[in-house]
N, C-alpha and C positions, 0 to 999 in steps of 0.2 A: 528716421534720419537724426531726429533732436540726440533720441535715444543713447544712440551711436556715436554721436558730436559729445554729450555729457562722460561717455567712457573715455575719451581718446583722451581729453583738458580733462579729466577728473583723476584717471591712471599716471597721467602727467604729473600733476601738481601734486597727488600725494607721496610718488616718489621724492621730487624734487624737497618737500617740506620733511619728509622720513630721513634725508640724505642729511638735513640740515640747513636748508635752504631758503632763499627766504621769498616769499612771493613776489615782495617788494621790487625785487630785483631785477623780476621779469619786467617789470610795467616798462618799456623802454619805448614811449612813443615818438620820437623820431625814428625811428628803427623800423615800425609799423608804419611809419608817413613812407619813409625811403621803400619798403620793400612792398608792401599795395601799390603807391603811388606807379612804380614802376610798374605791375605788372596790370593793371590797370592802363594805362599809357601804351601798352606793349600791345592789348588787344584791340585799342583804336585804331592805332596804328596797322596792323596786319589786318584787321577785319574792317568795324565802322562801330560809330555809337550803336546804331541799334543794335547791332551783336551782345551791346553791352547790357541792352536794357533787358532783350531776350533771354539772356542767362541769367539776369537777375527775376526774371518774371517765372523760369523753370526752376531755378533752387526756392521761386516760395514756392511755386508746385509739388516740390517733392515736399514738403509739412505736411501735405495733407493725404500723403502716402501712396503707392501705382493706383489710377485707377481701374487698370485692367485685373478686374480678379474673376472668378469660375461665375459668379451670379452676371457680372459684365456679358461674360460670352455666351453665356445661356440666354439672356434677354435678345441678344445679336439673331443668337440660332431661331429663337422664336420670331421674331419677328420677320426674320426673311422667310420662314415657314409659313404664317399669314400670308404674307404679300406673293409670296410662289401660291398657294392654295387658292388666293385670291382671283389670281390669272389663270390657274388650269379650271377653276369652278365657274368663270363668268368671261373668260375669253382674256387674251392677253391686252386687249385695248382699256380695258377698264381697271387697269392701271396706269394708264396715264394722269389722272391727278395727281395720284398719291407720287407720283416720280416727280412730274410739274413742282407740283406745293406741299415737301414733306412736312410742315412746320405744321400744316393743316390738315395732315390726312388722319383721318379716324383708324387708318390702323395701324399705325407708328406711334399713335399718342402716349399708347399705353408701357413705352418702351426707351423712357427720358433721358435713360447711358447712352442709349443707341443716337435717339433722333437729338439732342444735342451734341452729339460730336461730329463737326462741321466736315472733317475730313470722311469719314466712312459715309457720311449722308452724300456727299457729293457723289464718291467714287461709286456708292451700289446707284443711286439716282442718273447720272450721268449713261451709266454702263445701260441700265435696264431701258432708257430713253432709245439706245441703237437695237437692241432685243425685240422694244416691241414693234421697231420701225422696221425690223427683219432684214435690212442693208445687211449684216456681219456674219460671217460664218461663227459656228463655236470657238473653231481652231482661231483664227483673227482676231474673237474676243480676246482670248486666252494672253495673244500676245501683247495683245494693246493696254490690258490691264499690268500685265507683269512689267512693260514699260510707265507706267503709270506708279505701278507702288516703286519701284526704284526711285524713282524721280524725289516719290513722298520721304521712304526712307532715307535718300541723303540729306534733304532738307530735317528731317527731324533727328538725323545724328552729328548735325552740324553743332549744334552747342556743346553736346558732348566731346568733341575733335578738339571743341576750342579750348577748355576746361585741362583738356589734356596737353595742350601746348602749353599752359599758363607751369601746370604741378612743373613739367618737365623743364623751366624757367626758373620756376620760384626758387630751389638750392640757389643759382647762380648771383640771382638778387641778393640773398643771402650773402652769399660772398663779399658781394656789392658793398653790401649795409657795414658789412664786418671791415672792411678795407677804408671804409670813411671814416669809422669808428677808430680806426688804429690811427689816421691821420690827427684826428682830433686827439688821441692818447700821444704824440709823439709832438705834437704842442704843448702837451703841460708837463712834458716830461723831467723836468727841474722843477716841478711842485711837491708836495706833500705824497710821499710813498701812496695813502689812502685814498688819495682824487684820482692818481694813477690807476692803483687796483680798479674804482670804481670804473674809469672810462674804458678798460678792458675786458669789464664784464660787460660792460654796455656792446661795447663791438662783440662779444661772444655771442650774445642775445641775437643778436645779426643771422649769424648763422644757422643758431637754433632756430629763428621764427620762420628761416626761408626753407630748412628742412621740413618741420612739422606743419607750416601751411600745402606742401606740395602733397607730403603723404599721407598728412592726416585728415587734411579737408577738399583738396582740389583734385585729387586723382579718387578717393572714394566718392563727393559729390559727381565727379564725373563719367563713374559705373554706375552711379545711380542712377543718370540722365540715361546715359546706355540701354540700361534695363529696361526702365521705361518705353525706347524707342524700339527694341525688340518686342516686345510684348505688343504695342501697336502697330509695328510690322505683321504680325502674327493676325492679329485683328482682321485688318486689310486685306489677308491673304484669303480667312474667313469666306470672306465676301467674293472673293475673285472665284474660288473654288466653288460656291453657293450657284452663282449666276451663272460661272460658263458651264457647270453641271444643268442647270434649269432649260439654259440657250441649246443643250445637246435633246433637251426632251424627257430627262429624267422627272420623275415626279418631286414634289416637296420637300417629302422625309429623305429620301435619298439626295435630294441637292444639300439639303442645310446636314446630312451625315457623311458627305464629301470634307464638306466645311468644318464638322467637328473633328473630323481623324486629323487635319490639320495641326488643332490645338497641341501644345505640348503636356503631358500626363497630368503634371500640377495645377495645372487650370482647367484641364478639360471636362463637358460635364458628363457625367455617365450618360450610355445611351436610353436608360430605365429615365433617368433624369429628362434627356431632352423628348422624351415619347410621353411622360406624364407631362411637362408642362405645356407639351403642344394639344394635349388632349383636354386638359382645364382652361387652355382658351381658346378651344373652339366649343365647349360647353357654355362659355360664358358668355361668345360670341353670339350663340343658339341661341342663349335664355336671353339676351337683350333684344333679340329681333323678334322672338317670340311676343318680348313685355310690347314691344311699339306697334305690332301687328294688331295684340289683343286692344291698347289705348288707341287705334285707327278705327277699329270695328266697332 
C-alpha cells in the first residue's frame, strides 16, 4: 500500500514541479481542515465513532500487507486434516477439547495463522461442537454455515462500503472547499492583483485535494479493504466445505480437498503440496509419540 501511496503523491508532485509549479502552493491547510474535517463528520454522522476508529484500525492493517497468502491456507488445510484424522483415528468424541479450548489444544498449536484468527477458530469450533453432538444433518450444516459466513462477510465488508461512500463525497467537499475559497477571494477583491491570484489558487487546491483524496486514496484504500475481505470470505468457506464434507462421512484428505478446490488458482496449494505437508506431520506427529512412549518406558 505505502508503495502505491509514494507513486500516486510522487507522480503528482513531479508533474506539478516539471509543469513549473511550486510545492509551496499546494500546502493549503485550511483546505485540508475543510475538506477531512467534513468527511470525517460525514461518517459520524451516517455511521458512529466506532466505525471511525475501525477504519482507522484496517488502513494500519493493510501496512502490513493481506494476510491471506497460499502458506496461510495450506496451514488452514493441514490443520483441519489433523483434527478430521484425529476423530476418524480415535472416534469423534475426542475432539471435544480440542473444539472446547482451541487456544489449548496440542494440535492447533502448531498452526498460529490459523488458531489466532478469532473468526475461523469460532466458526470451524462452533460448527464441529454440533458434528460431534450428531443433532445436524450434513445438508442443515451446510446451511447453517453459509448463513453464518454471510452474516461474517457483511460485517467484514462493512468498512470497505464506508471508504467508499467517503471517495464518492470527497469531489463534492472539494467543491465545498473551492466555493469558500472564492468567497474569501471576492473579499479582497479591491486588494493587490497578487493576494487575489494567490487566494484563487488556494480555492483551486480545494478541488484538486477533494479529487485526488477520493481517487487516489479513499477508493483504492478501499479495494484494498475489499480484497482483503474477499480472501477471508474465501477462508471461511475453506472450513465450511472441510466440515460439511467430514459431517457427510468423507475421509480427511478428501474433506480438506473439497476445501482446496474452493481456493482461487493464486493462492491455492497444489495437491502434491497439501499431500506432502500432511504426510510430514503426521511423521512428526509419529516421532514425538514415539519419543514420549520411549521416555515412559
Amino acid at each position: 500500500m505505502l508503495i502505491g501511496l509514494a507513486v500516486v503523491f510522487g507522480s503528482i508532485l513531479m508533474g506539478f514541479t516539471m509543469a513549473g509549479g511550486k510545492v509551496a502552493a499546494l500546502m493549503q491547510f485550511a483546505e485540508f481542515i475543510t475538506i477531512g474535517g467534513a468527511a470525517l463528520g460525514s461518517v459520524i454522522v451516517g455511521f458512529s465513532p466506532k466505525a471511525v476508529m475501525g477504519i482507522i484500525k484496517s488502513v494500519i492493517g493493510l501496512i502490513k500487507g493481506n494476510p491471506y497468502k497460499k502458506s496461510t491456507f495450506l496451514d488452514l488445510l493441514v490443520a483441519m486434516h489433523d483434527l478430521f484424522q484425529q476423530g476418524r483415528r480415535e472416534g469423534i468424541i475426542s475432539l471435544e477439547h480440542h473444539v472446547e479450548d482451541p487456544q489449548n489444544s496440542s494440535i492447533l498449536e502448531g498452526y498460529p495463522s490459523f488458531k489466532n484468527n478469532h473468526h475461523a477458530i469460532d466458526l470451524l469450533c462452533d460448527t464441529m461442537k454440533l458434528v460431534i453432538m450428531g443433532s445436524v444433518s450434513a445438508y442443515d450444516l451446510s446451511d447453517m454455515m453459509d448463513i453464518d459466513l454471510e452474516a461474517r462477510h457483511e460485517d467484514a465488508i462493512r468498512y470497505s462500503n464506508i471508504l467508499t461512500t467517503v471517495a464518492d463525497a470527497l469531489p463534492g467537499f472539494g467543491i465545498v472547499a473551492a466555493v469558500l475559497g472564492i468567497v474569501v477571494t471576492m473579499q479582497a477583491i479591491g486588494g493587490p492583483a497578487a493576494q487575489v491570484g494567490e487566494k484563487v489558487g488556494a480555492a483551486l487546491v480545494g478541488t484538486f485535494l477533494g479529487v485526488l483524496l477520493a481517487y487516489g486514496i479513499a477508493a483504492p484504500i478501499s479495494k484494498a479493504l475489499e480484497g482483503i475481505a474477499l480472501c477471508e470470505g474465501q477462508y471461511l468457506s475453506c472450513i465450511k466445505n472441510a466440515v460439511v464434507s467430514f459431517a457427510r462421512g468423507d475421509n480427511p484428505l478428501v474433506s480438506v480437498e473439497f476445501a482446496r478446490r474452493s481456493i482461487e488458482p493464486e493462492l491455492r496449494p497444489g495437491f502434491g503440496e497439501l499431500e506432502d505437508a500432511c504426510k510430514r506431520r503426521n511423521k512428526t506427529d509419529s516421532g514425538s509419540t514415539g519419543q514420549s512412549e520411549a521416555q515412559a518406558a
